[in-house]
DOGUNU-476447 format. One record per residue (C-alpha): residue in three letters; x, y, z; residue number from 1. Coordinates in steps of 0.001 Angstrom, whole numbers, plus 524288, in hexadecimal, padded with zeros to 5 digits. Example, Ala and Ser with C-alpha at 12.3 -4.5 7.8 and 13.67 -1.06 7.14 Angstrom:
2
(site "ALA" (8300C 7EE6C 81E78) 1);
(site "SER" (83566 7FBDC 81BE4) 2);
//
This chain:
240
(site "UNK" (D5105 319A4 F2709) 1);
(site "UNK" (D5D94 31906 F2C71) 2);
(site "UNK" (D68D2 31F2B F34F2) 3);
(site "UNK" (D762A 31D6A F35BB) 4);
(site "UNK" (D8242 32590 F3A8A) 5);
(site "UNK" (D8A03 31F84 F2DFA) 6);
(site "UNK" (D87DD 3273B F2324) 7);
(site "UNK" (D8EE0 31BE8 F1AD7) 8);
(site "UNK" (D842A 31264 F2153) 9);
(site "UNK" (D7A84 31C7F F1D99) 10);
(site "UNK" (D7E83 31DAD F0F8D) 11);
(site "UNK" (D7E3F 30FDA F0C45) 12);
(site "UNK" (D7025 31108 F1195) 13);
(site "UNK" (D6ED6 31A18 F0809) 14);
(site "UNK" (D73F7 3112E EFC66) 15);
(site "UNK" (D6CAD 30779 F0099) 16);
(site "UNK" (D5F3A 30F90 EFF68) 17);
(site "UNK" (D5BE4 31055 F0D25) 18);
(site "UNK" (D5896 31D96 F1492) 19);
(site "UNK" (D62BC 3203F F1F26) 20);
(site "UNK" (D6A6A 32D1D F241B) 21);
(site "UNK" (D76A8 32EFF F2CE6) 22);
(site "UNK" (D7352 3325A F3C03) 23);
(site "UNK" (D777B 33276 F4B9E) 24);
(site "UNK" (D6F06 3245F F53AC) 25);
(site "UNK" (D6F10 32F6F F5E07) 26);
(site "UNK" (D6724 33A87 F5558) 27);
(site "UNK" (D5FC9 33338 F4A02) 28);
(site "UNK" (D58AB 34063 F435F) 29);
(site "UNK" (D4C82 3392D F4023) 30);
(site "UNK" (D3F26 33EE5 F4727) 31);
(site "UNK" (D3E69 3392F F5515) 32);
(site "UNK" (D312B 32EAF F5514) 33);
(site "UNK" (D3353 32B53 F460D) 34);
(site "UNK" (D379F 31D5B F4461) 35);
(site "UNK" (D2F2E 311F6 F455D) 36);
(site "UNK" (D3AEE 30978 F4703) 37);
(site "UNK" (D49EC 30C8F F4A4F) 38);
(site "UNK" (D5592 3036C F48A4) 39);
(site "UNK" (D6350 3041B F4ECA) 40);
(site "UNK" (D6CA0 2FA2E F4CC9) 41);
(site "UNK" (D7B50 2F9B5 F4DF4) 42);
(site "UNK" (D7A14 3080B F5318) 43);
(site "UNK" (D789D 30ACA F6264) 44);
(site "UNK" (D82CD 302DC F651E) 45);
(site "UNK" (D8D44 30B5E F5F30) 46);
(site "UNK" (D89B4 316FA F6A58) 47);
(site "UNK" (D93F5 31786 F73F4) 48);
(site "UNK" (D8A12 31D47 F80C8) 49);
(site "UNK" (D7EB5 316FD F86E4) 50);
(site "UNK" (D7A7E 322B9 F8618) 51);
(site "UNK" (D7BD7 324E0 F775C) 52);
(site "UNK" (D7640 315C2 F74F6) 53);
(site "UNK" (D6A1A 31ADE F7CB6) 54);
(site "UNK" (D687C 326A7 F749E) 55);
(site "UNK" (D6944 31EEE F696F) 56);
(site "UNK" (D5E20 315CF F6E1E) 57);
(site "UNK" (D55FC 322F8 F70FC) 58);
(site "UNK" (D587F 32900 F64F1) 59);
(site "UNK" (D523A 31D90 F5DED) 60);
(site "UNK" (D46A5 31D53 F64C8) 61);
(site "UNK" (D44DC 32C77 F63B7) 62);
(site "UNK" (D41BF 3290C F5438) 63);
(site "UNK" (D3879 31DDC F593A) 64);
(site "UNK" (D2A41 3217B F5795) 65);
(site "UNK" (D23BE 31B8E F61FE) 66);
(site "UNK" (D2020 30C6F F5FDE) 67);
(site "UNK" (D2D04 30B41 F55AC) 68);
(site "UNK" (D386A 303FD F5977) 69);
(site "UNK" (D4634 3034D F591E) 70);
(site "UNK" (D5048 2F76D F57F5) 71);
(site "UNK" (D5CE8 2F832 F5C40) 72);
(site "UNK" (D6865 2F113 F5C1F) 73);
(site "UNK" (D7566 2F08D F63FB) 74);
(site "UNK" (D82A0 2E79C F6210) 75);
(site "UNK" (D81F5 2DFE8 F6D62) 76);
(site "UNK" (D8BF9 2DE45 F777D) 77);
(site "UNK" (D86DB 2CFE5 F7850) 78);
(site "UNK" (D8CD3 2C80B F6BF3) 79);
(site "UNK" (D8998 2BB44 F70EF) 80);
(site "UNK" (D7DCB 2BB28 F7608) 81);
(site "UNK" (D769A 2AEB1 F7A1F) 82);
(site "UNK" (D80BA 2A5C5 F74E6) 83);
(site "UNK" (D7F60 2A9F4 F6822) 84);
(site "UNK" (D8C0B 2B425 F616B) 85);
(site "UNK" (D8562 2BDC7 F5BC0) 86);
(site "UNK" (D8888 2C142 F4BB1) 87);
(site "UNK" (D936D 2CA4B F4D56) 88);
(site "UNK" (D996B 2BE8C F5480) 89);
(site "UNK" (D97B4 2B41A F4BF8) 90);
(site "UNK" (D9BD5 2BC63 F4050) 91);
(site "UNK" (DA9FE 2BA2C F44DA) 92);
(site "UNK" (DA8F7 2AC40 F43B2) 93);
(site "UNK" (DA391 2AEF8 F349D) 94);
(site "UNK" (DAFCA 2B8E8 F30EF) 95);
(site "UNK" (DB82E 2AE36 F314C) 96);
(site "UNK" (DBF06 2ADDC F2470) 97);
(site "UNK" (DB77C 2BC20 F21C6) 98);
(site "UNK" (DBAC9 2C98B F2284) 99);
(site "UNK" (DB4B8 2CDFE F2F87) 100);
(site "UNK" (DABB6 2D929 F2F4C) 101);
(site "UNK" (DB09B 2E477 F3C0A) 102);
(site "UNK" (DA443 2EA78 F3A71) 103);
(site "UNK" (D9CF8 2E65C F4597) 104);
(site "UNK" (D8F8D 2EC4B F3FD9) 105);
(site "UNK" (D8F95 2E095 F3516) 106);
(site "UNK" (D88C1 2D9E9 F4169) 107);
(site "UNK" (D7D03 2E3AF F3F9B) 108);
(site "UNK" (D7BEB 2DF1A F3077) 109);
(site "UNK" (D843E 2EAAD F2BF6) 110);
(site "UNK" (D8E9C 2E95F F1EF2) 111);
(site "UNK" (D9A65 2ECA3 F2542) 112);
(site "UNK" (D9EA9 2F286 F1736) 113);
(site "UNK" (D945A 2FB69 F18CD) 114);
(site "UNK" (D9766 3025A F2654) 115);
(site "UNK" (DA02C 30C64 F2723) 116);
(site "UNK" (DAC38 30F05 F30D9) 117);
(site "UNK" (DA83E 317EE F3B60) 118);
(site "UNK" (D9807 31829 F39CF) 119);
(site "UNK" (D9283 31855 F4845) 120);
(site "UNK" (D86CD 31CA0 F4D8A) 121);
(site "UNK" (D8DDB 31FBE F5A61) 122);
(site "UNK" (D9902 328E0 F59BE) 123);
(site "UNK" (D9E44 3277D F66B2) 124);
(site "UNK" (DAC25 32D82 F6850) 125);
(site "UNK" (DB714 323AF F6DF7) 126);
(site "UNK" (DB762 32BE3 F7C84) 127);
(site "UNK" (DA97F 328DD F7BB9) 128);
(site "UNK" (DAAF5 31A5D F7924) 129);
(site "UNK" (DB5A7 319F0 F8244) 130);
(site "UNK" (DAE81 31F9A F8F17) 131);
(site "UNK" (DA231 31827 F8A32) 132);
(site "UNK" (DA833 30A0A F8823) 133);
(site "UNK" (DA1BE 300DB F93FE) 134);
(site "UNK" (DAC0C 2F723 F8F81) 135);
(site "UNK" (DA470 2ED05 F95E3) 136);
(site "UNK" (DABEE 2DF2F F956F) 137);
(site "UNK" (DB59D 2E4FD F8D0F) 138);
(site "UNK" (DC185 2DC74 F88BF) 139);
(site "UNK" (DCDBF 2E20E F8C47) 140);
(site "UNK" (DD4D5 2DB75 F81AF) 141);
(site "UNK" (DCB24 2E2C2 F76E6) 142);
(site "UNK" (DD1E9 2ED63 F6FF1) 143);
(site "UNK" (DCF4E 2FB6D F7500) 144);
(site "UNK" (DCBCC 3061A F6A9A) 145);
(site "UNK" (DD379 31437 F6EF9) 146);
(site "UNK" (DC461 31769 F7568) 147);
(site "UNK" (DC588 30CDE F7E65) 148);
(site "UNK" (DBB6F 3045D F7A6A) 149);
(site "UNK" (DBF32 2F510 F7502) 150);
(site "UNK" (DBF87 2F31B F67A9) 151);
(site "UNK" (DB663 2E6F4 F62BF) 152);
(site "UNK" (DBAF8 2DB75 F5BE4) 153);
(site "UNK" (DB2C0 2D8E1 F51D6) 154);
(site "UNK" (DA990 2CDA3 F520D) 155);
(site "UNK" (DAD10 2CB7C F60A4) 156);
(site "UNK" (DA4F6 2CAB6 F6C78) 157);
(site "UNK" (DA3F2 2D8D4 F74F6) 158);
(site "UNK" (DABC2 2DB7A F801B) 159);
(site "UNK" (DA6DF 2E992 F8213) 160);
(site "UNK" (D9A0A 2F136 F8125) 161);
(site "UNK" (DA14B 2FBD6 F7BB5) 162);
(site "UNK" (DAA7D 2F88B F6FFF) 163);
(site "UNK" (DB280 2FECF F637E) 164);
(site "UNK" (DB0CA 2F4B3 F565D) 165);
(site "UNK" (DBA28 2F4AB F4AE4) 166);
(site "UNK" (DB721 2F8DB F3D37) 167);
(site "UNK" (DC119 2F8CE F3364) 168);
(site "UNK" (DBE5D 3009D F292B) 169);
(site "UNK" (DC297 2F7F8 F1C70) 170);
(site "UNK" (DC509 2FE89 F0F6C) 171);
(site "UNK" (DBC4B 2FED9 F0466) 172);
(site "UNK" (DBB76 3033F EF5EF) 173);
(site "UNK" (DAEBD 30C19 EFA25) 174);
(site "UNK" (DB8A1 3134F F0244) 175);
(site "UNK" (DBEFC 319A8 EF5C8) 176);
(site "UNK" (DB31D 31D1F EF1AD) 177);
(site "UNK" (DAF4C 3247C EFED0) 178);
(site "UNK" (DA82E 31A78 F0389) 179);
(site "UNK" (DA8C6 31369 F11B2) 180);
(site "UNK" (DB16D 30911 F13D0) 181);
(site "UNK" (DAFCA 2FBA2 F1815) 182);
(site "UNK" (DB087 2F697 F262A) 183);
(site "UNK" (DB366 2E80B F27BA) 184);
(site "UNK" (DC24C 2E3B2 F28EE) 185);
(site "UNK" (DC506 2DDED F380A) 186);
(site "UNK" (DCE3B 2E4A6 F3FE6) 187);
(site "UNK" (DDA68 2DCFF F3FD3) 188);
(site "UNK" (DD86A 2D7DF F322F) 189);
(site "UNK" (DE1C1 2D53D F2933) 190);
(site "UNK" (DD96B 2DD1F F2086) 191);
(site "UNK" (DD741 2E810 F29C6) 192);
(site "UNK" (DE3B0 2EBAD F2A3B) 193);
(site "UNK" (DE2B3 2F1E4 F1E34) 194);
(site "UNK" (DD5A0 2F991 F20BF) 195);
(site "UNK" (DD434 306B7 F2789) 196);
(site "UNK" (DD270 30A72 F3559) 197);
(site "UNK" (DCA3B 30393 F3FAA) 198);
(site "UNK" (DBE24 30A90 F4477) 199);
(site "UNK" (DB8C2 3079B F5099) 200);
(site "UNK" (DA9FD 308AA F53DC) 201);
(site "UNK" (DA438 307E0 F60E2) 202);
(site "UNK" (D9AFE 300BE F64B4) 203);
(site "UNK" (D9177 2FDDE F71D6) 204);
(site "UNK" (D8D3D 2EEE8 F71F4) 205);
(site "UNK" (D816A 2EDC5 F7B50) 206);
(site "UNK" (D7E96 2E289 F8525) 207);
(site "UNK" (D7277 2DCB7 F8836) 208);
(site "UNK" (D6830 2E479 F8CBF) 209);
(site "UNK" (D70FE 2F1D9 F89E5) 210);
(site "UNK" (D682A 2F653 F7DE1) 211);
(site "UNK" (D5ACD 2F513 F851A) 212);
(site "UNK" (D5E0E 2FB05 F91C0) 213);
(site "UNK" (D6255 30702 F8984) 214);
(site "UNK" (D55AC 305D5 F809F) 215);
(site "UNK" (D4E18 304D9 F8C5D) 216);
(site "UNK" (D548A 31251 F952A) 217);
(site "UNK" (D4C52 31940 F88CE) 218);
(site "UNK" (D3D24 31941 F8D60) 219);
(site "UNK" (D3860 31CBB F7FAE) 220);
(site "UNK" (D3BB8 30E10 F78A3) 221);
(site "UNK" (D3848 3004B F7E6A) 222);
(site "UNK" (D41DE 2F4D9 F7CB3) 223);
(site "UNK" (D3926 2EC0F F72C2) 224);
(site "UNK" (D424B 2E1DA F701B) 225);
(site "UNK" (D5080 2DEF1 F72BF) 226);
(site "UNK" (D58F4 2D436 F6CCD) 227);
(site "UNK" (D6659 2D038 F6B87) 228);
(site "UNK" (D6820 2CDFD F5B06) 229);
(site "UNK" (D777B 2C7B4 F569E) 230);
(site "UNK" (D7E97 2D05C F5ED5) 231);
(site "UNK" (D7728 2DC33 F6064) 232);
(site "UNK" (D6D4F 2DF5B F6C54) 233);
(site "UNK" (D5EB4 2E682 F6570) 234);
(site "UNK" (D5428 2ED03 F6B1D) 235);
(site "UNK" (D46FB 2F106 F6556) 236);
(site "UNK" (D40F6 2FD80 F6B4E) 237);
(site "UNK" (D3441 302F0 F69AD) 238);
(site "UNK" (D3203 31156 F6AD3) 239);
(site "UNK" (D266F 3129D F752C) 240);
//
């Protein structure tokens, strides 16, 4: 079964025939010691807090029964990482000649047609973000959102933990229909200067060794396994 706080996500679950229902990371109303298995990806690192990425952890392991396991995974901070550019990287080089997708989630596997403007699991407000932002090797010459925080370009390495990334919402015939819109014209684009407003969504990219310290201040999971995967630092817990 799954979770997500998009209830367009959720309803194209829902076409698609699988079971899934709309819901807070931080308070998942399924019966705590339930799940053989949990899986969080793309998600934790849209909380704004240590605190609230922490709580996030815990709150999967509270639906753990004890033996299941968790995997998790987290954009990573690190997009080159022993010599090698990770997939988000390299798919700049490939766009050439293309239309280049702004929705940096395509790097978890996800149709960017098929997300819709605003859907986060962390719903941080921008004074939030602001006082939060570590900002650490930030470039000065990165654009500044009105919260403070730099605004990511797109396929680009990361010069801050703590970041705003583009999506341009791009019209679509669904949308006079009700439906959701697209989100996949660069900022800047000839095209995109057509298209609606930009949305920014934050996110918190995590450096090496940032995931498991947090996964191991909880004393009810044990680190398994951690790898780095194109881009994005993982973790399998196990609930003890």
């Amino acid at each position: 079964i799954g979770c997500d706080r998009s209830k367009n996500l959720v309803d194209i679950c829902g076409e698609k025939g699988f079971q899934a229902f709309v819901c807070d990371a931080l308070a998942v109303p399924i019966r705590s010691g339930s799940c053989d298995a949990c899986i969080s990806v793309a998600v934790i690192h849209h909380f704004s807090t240590a605190e609230r990425r922490l709580a996030t952890i815990r709150e999967l392991a509270r639906l753990l029964r004890p033996g299941g396991t968790a995997l998790i995974y987290v954009w990573a901070m690190e997009q080159e990482y022993r010599k090698q550019k990770s997939k988000y990287l390299k798919e700049k080089n490939d766009s050439k000649g293309k239309k280049e997708e702004t929705n940096p989630d395509a790097a978890w596997g996800l149709p960017s047609d098929q997300v819709p403007v605003g859907s986060s699991q962390g719903s941080a407000s921008s004074d939030q973000l602001h006082h939060d932002s570590k900002a650490e090797g930030c470039n000065a010459k990165q654009p500044m959102a009105t919260s403070g925080l730099p605004v990511h370009t797109n396929r680009t390495s990361f010069h801050s933990q703590d970041l705003l990334v583009p999506w341009h919402l791009k019209s679509d015939p669904k949308k006079k229909r009700g439906g959701a819109g697209k989100l996949s014209s660069p900022v800047g684009s000839e095209e995109s200067q057509e298209l609606g407003p930009v949305f920014h969504r934050y996110y918190h990219v995590f450096c090496e060794g940032e995931l498991e310290a947090a996964c191991g201040a909880l004393d009810c999971v044990r680190v398994q396994k951690s790898y780095y995967d194109q881009g994005n630092w993982c973790v399998v817990l196990e609930k003890l």
